[in-house]
C-alpha positions as CSV (number, residue, x, y, z in Angstrom):
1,X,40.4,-13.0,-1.9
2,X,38.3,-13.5,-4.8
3,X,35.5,-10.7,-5.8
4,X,33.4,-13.0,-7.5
5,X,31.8,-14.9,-4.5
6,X,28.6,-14.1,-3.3
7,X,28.6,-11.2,-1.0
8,X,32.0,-10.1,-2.4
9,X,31.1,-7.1,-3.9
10,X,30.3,-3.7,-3.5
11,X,27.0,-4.5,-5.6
12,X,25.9,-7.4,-3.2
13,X,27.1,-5.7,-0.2
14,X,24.9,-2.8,-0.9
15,X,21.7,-4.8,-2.0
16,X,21.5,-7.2,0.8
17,X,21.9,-3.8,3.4
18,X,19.4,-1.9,1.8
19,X,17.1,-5.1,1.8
20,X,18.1,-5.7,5.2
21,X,17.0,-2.2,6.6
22,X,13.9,-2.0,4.4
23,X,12.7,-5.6,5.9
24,X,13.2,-3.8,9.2
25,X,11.2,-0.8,8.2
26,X,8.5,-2.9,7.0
27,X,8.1,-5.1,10.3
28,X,8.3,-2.2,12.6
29,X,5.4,-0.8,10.1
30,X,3.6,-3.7,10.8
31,X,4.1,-4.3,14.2
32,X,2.6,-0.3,14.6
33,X,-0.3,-1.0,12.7
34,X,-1.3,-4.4,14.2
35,X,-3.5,-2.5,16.9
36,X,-5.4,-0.8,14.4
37,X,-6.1,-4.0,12.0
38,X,-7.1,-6.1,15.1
39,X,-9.6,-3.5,16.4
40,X,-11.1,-3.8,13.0
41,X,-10.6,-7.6,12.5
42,X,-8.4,-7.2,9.4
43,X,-5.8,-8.0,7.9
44,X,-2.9,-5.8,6.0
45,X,-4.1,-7.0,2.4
46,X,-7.7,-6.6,3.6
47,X,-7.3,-3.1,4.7
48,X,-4.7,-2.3,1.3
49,X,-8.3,-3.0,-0.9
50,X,-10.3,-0.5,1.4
51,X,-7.8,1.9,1.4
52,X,-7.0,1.2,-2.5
53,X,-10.7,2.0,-3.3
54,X,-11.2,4.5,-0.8
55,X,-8.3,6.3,-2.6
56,X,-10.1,6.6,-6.0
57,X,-12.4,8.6,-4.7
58,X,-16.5,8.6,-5.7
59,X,-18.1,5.9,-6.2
60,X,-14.7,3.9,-4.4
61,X,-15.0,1.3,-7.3
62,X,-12.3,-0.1,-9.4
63,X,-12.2,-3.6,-11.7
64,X,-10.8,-6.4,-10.2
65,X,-8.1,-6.7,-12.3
66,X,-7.5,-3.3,-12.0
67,X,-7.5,-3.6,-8.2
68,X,-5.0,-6.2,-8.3
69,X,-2.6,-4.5,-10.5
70,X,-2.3,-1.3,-8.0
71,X,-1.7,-3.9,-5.1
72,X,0.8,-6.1,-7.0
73,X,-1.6,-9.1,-6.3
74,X,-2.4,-12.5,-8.4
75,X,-6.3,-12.4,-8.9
76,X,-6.3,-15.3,-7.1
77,X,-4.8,-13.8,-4.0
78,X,-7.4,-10.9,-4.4
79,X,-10.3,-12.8,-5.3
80,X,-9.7,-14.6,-1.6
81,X,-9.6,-11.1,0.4
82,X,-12.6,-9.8,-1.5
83,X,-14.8,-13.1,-0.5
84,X,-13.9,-12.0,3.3
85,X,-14.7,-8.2,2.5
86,X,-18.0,-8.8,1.0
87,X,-18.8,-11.4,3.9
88,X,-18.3,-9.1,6.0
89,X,-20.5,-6.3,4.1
90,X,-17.5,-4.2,3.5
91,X,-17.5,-4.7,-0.2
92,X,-19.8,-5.7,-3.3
93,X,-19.7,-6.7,-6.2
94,X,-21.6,-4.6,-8.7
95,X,-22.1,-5.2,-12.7
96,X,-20.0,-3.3,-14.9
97,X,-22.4,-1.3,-17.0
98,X,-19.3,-1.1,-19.9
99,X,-19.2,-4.9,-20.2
100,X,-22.0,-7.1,-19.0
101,X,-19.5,-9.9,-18.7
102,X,-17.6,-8.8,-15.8
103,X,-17.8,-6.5,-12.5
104,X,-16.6,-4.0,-10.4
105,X,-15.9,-4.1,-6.3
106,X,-17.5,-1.0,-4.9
107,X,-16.8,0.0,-1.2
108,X,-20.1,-0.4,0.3
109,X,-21.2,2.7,3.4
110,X,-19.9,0.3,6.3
111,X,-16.5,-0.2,3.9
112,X,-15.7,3.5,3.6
113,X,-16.7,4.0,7.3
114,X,-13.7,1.1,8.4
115,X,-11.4,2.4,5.8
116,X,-11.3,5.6,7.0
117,X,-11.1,4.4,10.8
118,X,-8.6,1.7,10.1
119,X,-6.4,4.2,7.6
120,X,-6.5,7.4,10.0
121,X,-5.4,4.7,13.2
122,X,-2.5,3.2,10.5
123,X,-1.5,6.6,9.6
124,X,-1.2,7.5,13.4
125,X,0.8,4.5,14.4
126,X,3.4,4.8,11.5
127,X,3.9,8.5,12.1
128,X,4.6,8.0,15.6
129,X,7.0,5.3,14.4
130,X,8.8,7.9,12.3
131,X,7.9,10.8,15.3
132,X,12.1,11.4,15.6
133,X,12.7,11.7,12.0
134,X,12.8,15.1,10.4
135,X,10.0,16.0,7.7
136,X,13.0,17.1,5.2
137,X,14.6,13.6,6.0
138,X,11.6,11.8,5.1
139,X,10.7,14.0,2.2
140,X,14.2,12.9,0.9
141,X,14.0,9.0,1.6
142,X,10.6,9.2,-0.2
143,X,11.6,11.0,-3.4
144,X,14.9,8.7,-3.3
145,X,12.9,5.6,-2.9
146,X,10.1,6.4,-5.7
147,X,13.6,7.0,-8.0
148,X,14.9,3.4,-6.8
149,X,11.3,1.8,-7.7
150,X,10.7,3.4,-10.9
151,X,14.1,1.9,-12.1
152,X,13.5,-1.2,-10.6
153,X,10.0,-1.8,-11.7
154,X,8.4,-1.5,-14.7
155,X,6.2,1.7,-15.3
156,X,2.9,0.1,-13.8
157,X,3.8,-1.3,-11.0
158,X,6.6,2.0,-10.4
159,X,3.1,4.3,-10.8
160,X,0.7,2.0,-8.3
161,X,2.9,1.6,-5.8
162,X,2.6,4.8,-4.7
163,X,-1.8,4.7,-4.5
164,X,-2.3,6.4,-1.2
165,X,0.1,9.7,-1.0
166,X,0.3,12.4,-2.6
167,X,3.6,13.2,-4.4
168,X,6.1,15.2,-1.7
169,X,5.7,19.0,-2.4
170,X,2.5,18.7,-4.0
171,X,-0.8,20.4,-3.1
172,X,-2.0,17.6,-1.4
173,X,0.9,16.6,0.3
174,X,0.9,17.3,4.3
175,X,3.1,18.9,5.8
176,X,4.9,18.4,9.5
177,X,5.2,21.2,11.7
């Protein structure tokens, strides 16, 4: 049997399985966090740009293209969510005193009020997802799974991914138990 077909290896064998469980992972993330979106009418990339500016803290503001970068979305794909969130009063759009040609999307009152609702609901659901796990196991999985995207991905994207926790072990990281 040849070692060259698709599949063959220990190489494919090992991507496709880790792919495989981390699709899983992802959809049973999803399917616990659907409650929480619906209650607030949002969707997942909606609720990524509240929690994404809720993350940075005071004034909850970032560029667009800024914005896009820490989700790993096209502009286009952003500019789309943010005409929803700013329908909906949840973001505006506010000129950016540095350069008059462009702007920054600000979290408006009623936007950090639904962040933190929909975020502390999502956080909820996905730890009682991972209830059975050990605190030492996931602590583990996350340090191995930073290591596998920051050799995977360039440095940016390796850095954003990571825009809502804290590093494990750090001051800011919480604890279970």
């Amino acid at each position: 049997m040849s070692t060259d077909r698709v599949g063959d290896s220990r190489e494919e064998r090992l991507a496709l399985a880790f792919s495989q469980h981390v699709v899983c992972l992802q959809t049973l993330f999803e399917q616990a966090i659907a409650p929480a979106l619906s209650a607030q009418g949002l969707t997942t990339a909606e609720l990524d740009v509240l929690a994404a500016l809720r993350s940075v803290g005071v004034p909850y503001q970032l560029r667009p293209k800024e914005l896009a970068a820490r989700l790993l979305l096209t502009t286009g794909g952003l500019s789309n969510v943010l005409r929803r969130l700013e329908a909906r009063g949840l973001v505006s759009r506010i000129p950016d005193p540095s350069d008059g040609r462009s702007h920054n999307v600000r979290l408006t009152l009623t936007g950090v009020t639904t962040a933190q609702l929909t975020t502390a609901a999502a956080t909820t659901a996905l730890q009682q997802v991972l209830t059975a796990v050990p605190a030492a196991t996931l602590e583990d999985t996350l340090i191995q799974l930073r290591a596998i995207l920051a050799t995977v991905a360039d440095s940016q994207v390796g850095t954003l991914a990571f825009r809502y926790l804290p590093e494990p072990g750090g001051p800011d990281c919480p604890t279970v138990g």
